[in-house]
C-alpha positions in Angstrom: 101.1 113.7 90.8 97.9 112.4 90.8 97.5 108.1 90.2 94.3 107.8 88.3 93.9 95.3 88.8 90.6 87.5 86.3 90.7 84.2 86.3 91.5 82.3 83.2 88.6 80.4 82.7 90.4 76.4 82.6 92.2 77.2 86.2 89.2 78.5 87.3 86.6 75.5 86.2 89.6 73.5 87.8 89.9 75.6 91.3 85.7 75.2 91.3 86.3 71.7 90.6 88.8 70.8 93.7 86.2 73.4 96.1 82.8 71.1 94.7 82.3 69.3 97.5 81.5 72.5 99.5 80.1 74.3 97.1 77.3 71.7 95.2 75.3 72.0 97.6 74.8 75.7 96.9 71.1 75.7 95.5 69.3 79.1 94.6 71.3 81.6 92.8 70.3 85.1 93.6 71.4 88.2 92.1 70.9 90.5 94.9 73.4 91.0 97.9 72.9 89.7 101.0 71.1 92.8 103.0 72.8 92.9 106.3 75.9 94.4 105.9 79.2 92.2 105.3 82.6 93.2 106.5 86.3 92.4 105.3 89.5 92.2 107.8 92.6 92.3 106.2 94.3 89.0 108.5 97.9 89.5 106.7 99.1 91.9 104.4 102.8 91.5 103.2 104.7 92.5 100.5 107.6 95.3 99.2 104.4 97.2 97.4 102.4 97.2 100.6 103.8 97.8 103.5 101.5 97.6 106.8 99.7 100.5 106.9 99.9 101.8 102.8 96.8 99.2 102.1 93.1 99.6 102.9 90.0 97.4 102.3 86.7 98.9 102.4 82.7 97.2 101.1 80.1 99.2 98.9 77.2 99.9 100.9 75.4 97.4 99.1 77.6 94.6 99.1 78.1 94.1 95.8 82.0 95.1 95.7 84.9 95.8 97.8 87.7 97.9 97.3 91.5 97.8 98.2 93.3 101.2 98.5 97.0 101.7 98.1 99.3 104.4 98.9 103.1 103.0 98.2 102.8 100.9 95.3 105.3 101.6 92.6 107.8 99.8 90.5 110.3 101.8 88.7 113.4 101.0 86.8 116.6 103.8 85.5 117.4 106.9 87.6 116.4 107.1 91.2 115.9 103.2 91.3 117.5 100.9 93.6 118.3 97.4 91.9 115.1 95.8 93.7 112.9 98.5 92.5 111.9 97.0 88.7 108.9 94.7 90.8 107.1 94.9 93.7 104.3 92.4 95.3 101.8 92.7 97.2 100.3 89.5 99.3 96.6 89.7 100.9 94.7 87.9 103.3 91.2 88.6 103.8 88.5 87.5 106.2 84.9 88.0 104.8 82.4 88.3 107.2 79.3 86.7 105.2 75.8 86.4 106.4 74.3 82.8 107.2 73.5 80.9 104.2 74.9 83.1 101.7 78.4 82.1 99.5 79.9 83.9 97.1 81.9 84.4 94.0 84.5 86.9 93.1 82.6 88.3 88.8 84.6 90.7 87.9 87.9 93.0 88.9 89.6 96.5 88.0 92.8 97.0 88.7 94.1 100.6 88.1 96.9 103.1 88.4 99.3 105.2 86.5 102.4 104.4 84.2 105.2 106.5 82.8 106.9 104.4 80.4 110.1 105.2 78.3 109.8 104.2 74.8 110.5 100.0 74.2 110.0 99.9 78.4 107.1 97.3 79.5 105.2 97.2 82.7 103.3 94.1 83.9 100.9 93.6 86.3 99.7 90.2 87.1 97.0 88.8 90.1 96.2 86.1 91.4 94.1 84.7 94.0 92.6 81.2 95.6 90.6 80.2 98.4 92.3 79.4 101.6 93.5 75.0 101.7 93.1 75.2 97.9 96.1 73.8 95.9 95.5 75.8 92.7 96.1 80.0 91.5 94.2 81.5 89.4 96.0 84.3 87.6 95.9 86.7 85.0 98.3 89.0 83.7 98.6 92.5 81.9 101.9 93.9 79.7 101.3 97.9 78.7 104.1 98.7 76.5 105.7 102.6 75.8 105.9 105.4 75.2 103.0 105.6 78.1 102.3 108.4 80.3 98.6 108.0 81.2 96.4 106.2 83.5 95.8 102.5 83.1 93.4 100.0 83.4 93.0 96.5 83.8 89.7 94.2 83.8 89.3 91.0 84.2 85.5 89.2 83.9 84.4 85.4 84.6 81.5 84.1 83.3 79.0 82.6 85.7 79.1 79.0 85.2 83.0 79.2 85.7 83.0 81.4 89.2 85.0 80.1 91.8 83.0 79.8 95.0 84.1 80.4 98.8 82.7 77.2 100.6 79.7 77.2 102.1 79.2 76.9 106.0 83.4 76.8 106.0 85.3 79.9 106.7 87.9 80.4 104.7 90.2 83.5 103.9 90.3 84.8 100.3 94.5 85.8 99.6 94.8 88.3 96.6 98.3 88.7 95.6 99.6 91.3 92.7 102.6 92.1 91.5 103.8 95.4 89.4 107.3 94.7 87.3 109.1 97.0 85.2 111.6 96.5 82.7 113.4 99.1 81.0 113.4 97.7 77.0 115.8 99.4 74.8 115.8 102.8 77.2 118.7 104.0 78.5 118.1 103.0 82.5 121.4 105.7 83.5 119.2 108.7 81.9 115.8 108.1 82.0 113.2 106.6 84.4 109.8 104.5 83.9 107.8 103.5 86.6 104.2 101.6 87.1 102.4 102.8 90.4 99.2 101.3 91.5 98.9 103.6 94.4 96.4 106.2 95.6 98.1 108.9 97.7 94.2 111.0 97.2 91.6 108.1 97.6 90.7 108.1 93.7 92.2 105.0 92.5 91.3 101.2 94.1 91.5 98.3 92.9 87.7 96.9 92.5 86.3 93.2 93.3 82.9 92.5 92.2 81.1 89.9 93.7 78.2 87.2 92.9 76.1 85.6 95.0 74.2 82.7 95.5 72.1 80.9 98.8 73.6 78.4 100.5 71.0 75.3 101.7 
């Protein structure tokens, strides 16, 4: 079968309150990507949704986005389910290679995959994420409801003046952790199944981070 994931804005303007030190003196915002080329390495990945080797990180060739693959991904609930199997997590940390002088800002996310629902079931998908050092989550969470059997989609949007940005002249590793949870409703879990999946076994489905930028001094 094919499987066609932001900040709320008070944790955010808090999270960009505790990184201000770093991050005021930030001066010139630009809207155009650094041109020489960034790149992301995956330090930890850990999680019953990602196993090592089932999650991929790749850039757009112009910087402006990354993307993380999956290919095992999947929370199910009813027939064929073990007891553990109603959520799986997935826990990220990434190093982002930026150019000198440049900082930036995580705009917008899509998160995306494909439900089968029972009627009355629920599936959630929540993310989070936070700079490395930094005491405070941002998070967001989704609840799709069935009967579902369709793709789904998930966006999540920050305006500018509340972005949350990495520290300049500091490296710091960006964690992204999401979570898929099933639960069954009124369905009868010894007859039917329903399952969330945020997997991509062919390449089409990734979860997308769009990022700002501005110069560092």
């Amino acid at each position: 079968m094919s499987r066609a994931l932001f900040a709320s804005g008070a944790a955010a303007a808090i999270l960009a309150s505790l990184l201000g030190a770093s991050n005021a003196s930030a001066k010139t915002v630009t809207f155009a990507a650094p041109p020489e080329k960034i790149t992301i390495d995956i330090a930890t990945i850990n999680g019953s949704g990602c196993h090592p080797g089932t999650a991929a990180v790749a850039v757009s060739e112009d910087n402006t986005a990354f993307t993380v693959t999956y290919s095992d991904y999947l929370a199910k609930v009813g027939v064929g389910a073990s007891p553990t199997d109603f959520r799986k997590n997935c826990q990220l940390s990434l190093v982002l290679h930026v150019p000198q002088g440049f900082t930036y800002a995580i705009a917008s996310t899509d998160y995306r995959g494909f439900a089968s629902l029972e009627p009355t079931a629920i599936g959630t998908q929540k993310a989070s994420y936070y700079f490395q050092g930094s005491p405070v989550t941002a998070s967001r969470t989704h609840n799709f409801r069935g009967p579902l059997n369709d793709n789904w989609q998930a966006t999540n949007s920050t305006e500018w003046g509340q972005l949350v940005w990495a520290p300049c002249g500091v490296k710091r590793n960006f964690n992204v952790n999401t979570e898929l949870r099933v639960s069954p409703g009124l369905s009868d879990r010894t007859k039917t199944t329903s399952f969330m999946a945020m997997d991509s076994t062919d390449g089409a489905i990734d979860t997308v981070y769009r990022l700002a930028w501005k110069e560092c001094p």
